[in-house]
VORO-109206 format. One line per 10 residues: number of its first residue (from 1); for each residue x, y, z of C-alpha. Coordinates in steps of 0.25 Angstrom, whole numbers, plus 5000, padded with zeros to 4 digits. Layout:
REM VORO-109206
NUM> X:Y:Z  ...
//
This chain:
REM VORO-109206
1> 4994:4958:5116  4982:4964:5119  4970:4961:5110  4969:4976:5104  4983:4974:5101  4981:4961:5094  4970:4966:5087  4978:4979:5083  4988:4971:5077  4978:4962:5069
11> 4972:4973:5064  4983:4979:5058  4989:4966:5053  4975:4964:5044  4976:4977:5040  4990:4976:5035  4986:4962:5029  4975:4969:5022  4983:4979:5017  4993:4970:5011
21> 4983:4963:5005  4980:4976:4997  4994:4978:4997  4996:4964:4989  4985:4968:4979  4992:4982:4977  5004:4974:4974  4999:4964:4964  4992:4976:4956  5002:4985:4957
31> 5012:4972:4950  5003:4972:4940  5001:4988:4937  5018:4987:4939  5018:4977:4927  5009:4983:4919  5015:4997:4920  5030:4993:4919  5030:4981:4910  5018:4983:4902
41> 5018:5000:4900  5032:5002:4904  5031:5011:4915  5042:5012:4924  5042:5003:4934  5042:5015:4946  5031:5024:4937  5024:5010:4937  5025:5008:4952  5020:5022:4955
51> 5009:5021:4948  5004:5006:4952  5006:5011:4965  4997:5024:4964  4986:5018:4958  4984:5007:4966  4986:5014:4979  4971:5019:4976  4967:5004:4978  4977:5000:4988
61> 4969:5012:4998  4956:5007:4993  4957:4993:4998  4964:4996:5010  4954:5007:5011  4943:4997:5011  4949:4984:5016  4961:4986:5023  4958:5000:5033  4943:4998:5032
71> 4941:4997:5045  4950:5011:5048  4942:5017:5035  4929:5019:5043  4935:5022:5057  4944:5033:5051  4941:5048:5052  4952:5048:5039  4944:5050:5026  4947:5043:5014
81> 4955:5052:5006  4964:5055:5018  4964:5039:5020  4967:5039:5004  4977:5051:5004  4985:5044:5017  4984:5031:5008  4990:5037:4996  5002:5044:5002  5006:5031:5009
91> 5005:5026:4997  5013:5035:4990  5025:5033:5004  5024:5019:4999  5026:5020:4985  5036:5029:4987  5044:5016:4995  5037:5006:4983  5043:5013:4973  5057:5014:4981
101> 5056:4999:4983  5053:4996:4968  5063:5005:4963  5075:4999:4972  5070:4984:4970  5069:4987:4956  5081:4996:4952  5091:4993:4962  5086:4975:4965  5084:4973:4951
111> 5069:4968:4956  5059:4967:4946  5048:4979:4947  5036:4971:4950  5046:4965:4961  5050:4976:4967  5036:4982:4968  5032:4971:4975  5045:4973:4985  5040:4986:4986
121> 5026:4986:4990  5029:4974:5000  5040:4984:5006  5030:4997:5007  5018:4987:5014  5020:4990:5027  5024:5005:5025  5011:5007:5019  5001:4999:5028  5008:5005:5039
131> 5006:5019:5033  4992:5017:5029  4987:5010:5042  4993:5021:5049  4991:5033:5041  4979:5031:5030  4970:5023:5040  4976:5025:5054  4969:5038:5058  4962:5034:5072
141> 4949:5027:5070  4935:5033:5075  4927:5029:5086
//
């Protein structure tokens, strides 16, 4: 392989590792805001899920912002709010599949919620990297 190549692909296997980082932190919190909002307040599970997952989606684009596509950030000609506005409606695809996931886990496997959320974002992962690399921070770069 040629050493662009090779360079290509570590590139974009940091990148994804860095996006599942967050991804990983997402997850924990949103565990956590899950509980609180089902178990403790009583929400419905899917309410619950929606809302967990709208408003950490405004942290998830904020480290990935700054940690994940920094490097692209300050090459692109995309501003930020079309960079944040791309983010969100990704976001939104894979919420739409997260919720899918939970709710056939969930209703249909007899999973435990917290479970079956954490089935689900595992399942959107790549959807969403591939999405956001491609679409929220993949406009060509300046030179």
């Amino acid at each position: 392989m040629p050493p662009t190549k090779i360079a290509k692909i570590r590139e974009i296997l940091i990148k994804m590792i860095q996006f599942g980082i967050v991804g990983g932190l997402m997850i924990f919190l949103n565990v956590i805001i899950l509980y609180l909002l089902t178990s403790v307040l009583g929400i419905y599970y899917i309410i619950s899920a929606i809302l967990s997952y709208l408003l950490l989606t405004g942290l998830s684009f904020f480290l990935n912002e700054n940690w994940t596509f920094t490097s692209v950030t300050h090459h692109t000609h995309k501003k930020l709010w079309h960079r944040f506005l791309s983010y969100y409606l990704v976001a939104l695809s894979g919420m739409t599949l997260h919720i899918l996931i939970l709710f056939l886990f969930t209703e249909y496997g007899n999973v435990f919620y917290l479970y079956s959320s954490i089935l689900a974002s595992f399942s959107v992962f790549l959807w969403n990297f591939s999405l956001n690399k491609n679409i929220t921070w993949g406009e060509k770069q300046c030179h």
